[in-house]
N, C-alpha and C positions, 0 to 999 in steps of 0.2 A: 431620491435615494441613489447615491452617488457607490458601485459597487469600489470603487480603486479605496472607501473607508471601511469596508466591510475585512473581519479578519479572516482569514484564510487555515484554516486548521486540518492538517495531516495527522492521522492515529497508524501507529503498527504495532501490533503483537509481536513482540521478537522471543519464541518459546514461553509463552505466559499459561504457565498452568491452569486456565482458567476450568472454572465447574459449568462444564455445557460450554457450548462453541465450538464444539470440535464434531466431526463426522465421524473420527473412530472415536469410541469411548474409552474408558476407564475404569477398574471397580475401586480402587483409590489413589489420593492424590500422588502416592509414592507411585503409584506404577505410572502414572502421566508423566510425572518429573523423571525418572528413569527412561521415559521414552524421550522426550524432551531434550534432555541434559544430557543421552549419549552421545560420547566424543564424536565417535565416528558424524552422528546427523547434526550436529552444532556444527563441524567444520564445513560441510558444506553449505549448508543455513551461510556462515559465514563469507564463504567464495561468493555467494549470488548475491549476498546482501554489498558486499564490497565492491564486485564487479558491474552487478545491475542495480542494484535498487538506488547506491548511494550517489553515482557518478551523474546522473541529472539531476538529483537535489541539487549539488554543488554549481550546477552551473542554471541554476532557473534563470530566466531572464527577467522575472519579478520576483526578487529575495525577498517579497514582506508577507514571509508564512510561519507558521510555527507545526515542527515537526516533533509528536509524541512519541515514543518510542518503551511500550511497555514491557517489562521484562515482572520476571516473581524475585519474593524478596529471597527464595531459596536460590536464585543463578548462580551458580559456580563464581567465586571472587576471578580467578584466573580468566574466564570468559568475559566478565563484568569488564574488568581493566584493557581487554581485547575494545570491547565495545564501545569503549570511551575514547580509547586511541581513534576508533574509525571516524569516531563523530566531533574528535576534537576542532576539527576547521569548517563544521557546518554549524554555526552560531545560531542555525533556527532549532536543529537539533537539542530537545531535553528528554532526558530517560528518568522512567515515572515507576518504582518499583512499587509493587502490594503483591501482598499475599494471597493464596490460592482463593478468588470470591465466585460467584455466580457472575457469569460472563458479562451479562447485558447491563446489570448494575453497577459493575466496577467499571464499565467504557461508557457510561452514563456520567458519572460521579469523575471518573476523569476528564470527560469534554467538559463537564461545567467547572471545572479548577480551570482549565487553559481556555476559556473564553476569558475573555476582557469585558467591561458594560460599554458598550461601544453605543447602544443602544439599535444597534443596526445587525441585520440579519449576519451569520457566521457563515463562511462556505469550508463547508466539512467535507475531508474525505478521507478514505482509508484504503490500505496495502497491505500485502503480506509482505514476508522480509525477504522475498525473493521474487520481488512485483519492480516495476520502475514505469514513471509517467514522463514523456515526453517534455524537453528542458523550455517548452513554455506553455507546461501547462497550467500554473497559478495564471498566467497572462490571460490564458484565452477561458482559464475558470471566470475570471473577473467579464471577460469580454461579454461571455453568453450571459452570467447573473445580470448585467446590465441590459441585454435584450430583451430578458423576461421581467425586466422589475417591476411591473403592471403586477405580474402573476405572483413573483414571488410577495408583492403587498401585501396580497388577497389571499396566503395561503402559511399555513404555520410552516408546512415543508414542502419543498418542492425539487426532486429530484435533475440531476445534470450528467447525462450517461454520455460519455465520452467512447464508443463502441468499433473503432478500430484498432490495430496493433500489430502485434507479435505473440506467438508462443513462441520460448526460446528456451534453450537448456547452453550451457556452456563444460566442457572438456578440456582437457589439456592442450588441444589442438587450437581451443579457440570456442567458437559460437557457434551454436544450429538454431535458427531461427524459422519461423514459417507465419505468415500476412495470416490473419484474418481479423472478421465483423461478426462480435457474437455482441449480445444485447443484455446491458444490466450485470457484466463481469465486474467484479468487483474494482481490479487495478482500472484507474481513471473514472469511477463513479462517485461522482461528488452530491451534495445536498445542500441548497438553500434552507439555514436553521433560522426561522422566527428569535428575536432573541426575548421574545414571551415562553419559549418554545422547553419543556422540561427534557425533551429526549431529545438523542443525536443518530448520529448514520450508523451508529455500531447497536443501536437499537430497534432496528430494524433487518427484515430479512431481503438482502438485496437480490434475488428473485424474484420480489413478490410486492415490490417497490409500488407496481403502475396501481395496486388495487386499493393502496393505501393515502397516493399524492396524486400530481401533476407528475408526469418524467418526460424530457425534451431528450431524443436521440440525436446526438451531432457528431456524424460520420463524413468521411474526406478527407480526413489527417490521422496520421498516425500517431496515438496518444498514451498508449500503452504495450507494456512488455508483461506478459504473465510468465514467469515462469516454470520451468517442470524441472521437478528432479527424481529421486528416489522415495522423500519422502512426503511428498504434497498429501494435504490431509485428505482435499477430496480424491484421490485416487487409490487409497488404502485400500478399500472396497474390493470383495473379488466380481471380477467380472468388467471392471474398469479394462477398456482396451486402452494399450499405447500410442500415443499419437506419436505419427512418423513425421520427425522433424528434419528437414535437409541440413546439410553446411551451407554458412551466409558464402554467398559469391564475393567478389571482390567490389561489387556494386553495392550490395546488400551492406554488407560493412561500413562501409562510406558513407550510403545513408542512415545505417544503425549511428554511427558515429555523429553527423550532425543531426539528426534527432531526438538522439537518447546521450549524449555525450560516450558512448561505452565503445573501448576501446579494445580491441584483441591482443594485443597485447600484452596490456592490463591483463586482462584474465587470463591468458596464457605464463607469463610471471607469478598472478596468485597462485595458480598449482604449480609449477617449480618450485615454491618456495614452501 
C-alpha cells in the first residue's frame, strides 16, 4: 500500500447552513442564513479565509489534493463570485453548493462524490474557513499514512492528529498569533478512510476520535493555524473566555511566513482595501 496513490481530500464549510453542526443553534433555517450571510461576518469569514486559510493551499509542496469547499445553494451571488475569484488559481480547489440538509449526511454524501475508486484508503481532512495547515502538510499527511499502513490495513478508520500550531487572529496592523499543542483540534486532523469505508471525517465527532479508531499524535512541527475572530462558532457561548493573543514578533513572522506561506502584508493590504 503505496500512500504517494492514495487521494488526499480537504472538506471546508464556508457558511453552509447546515441543520446541526453548529454549537450555537437556530429555530430556523432563515435565522442561520441571516446569521451566516451578514455582511459585516462574511467580510471577515473572508479576510482569514484569504489571508490564512488559502496562502498555504497555494503553495503545498505536494499539490496532488482535492480541496472541497461547501457553501448553500442560498449564498449571496455577489459573495459567490467573490469566492471564485479567490480560488480561481488553486486548481485543487472546487465549490460544492446544497441546500440546507442534516450536517453529517450531506458531508457524508459529499466526501463519496470527491473520492475517486482508487481502490486504496483516502486521507481526509477538514478546516474551518478561517483554519490553514502548514505548506507541507499533504507531504507529511502521505509520510505518516505510510508509517502506519500495517494499521491503517487492519482498520476501516484510522485517525492522524497533527497537534501543534498557532492560534492567531489577524488586524489591520498585521497578525497576533500565540504556539500551542492541543489534541484532536480539528485544523490539521486528518483520517485514514478504508475505501470499503461508507463514512468520512466530517462524520465523526473529532473530540471523541480515540474512542472510536486508532489516533497517532505527531507533535514537533508546526502544522496548524486556528484561527479566532468575532465569530467562531465555538466561542459564541457565554462564559467562553478570551484568549490573549500577542503580536507576531519579527521572528514569528518569518517563521509564520515560511510555514504557513502567510504573509503580513498580505493581510495588512486585505483590510486597506
Amino acid at each position: 500500500m503505496n500512500s504517494r496513490d492514495m487521494q488526499v481530500i480537504g472538506l471546508c464549510r464556508f457558511s453552509y447552513p447546515a441543520l446541526g453542526g453548529f454549537q450555537v443553534e437556530h429555530e430556523t433555517i432563515a435565522e442561520r442564513e441571516a446569521f451566516l450571510y451578514d455582511p459585516t461576518r462574511l467580510d471577515e469569514r473572508f479576510r482569514m479565509f484569504e489571508t490564512i486559510t488559502l496562502p498555504p493551499l497555494r503553495a503545498q509542496s505536494d499539490p496532488n489534493f482535492t480541496f472541497g469547499v461547501v457553501i448553500g445553494t442560498s449564498f449571496p451571488d455577489q459573495q459567490r463570485t467573490r469566492l471564485e475569484a479567490l480560488l480561481a488559481d488553486i486548481p485543487q480547489a472546487v465549490i460544492i453548493a446544497r441546500p440546507p440538509k442534516r450536517h453529517r449526511p450531506v458531508m457524508k454524501e459529499i466526501l463519496q462524490e470527491l473520492r475517486q475508486p482508487t481502490g486504496l484508503p483516502s486521507l481526509q481532512f477538514r478546516m474551518d474557513d478561517d483554519d490553514a495547515v502548514s505548506i507541507h502538510f499533504v507531504k507529511r499527511l502521505r509520510e505518516v499514512a505510510e508509517d502506519l499502513s500495517g494499521v491503517i490495513a487492519r482498520n476501516r478508520y484510522v485517525g492522524i492528529d497533527f497537534n501543534q500550531g498557532y492560534i492567531a487572529r489577524i488586524d489591520a496592523k498585521g497578525l497576533r498569533a500565540k504556539p500551542c499543542v492541543e489534541t484532536l483540534w480539528t485544523p490539521a486532523l486528518a483520517m485514514a478512510v478504508s475505501p470499503h469505508a461508507s463514512r468520512g471525517i466530517m462524520n465523526f465527532s473529532h473530540a471523541k476520535l480515540t474512542r472510536v479508531m486508532p489516533v497517532l499524535s505527531v507533535t514537533g512541527e508546526d502544522m496548524y493555524i486556528r484561527g479566532h475572530n468575532e465569530y467562531n462558532d465555538s466561542r459564541q457561548k457565554d462564559g467562553i473566555k478570551p484568549v490573549r493573543v500577542p503580536r507576531v514578533t519579527e521572528e514569528d513572522a518569518r517563521h509564520l511566513k515560511q510555514v504557513f506561506n502567510i504573509d503580513q502584508d498580505h493581510i495588512r493590504a486585505v483590510h486597506r482595501r
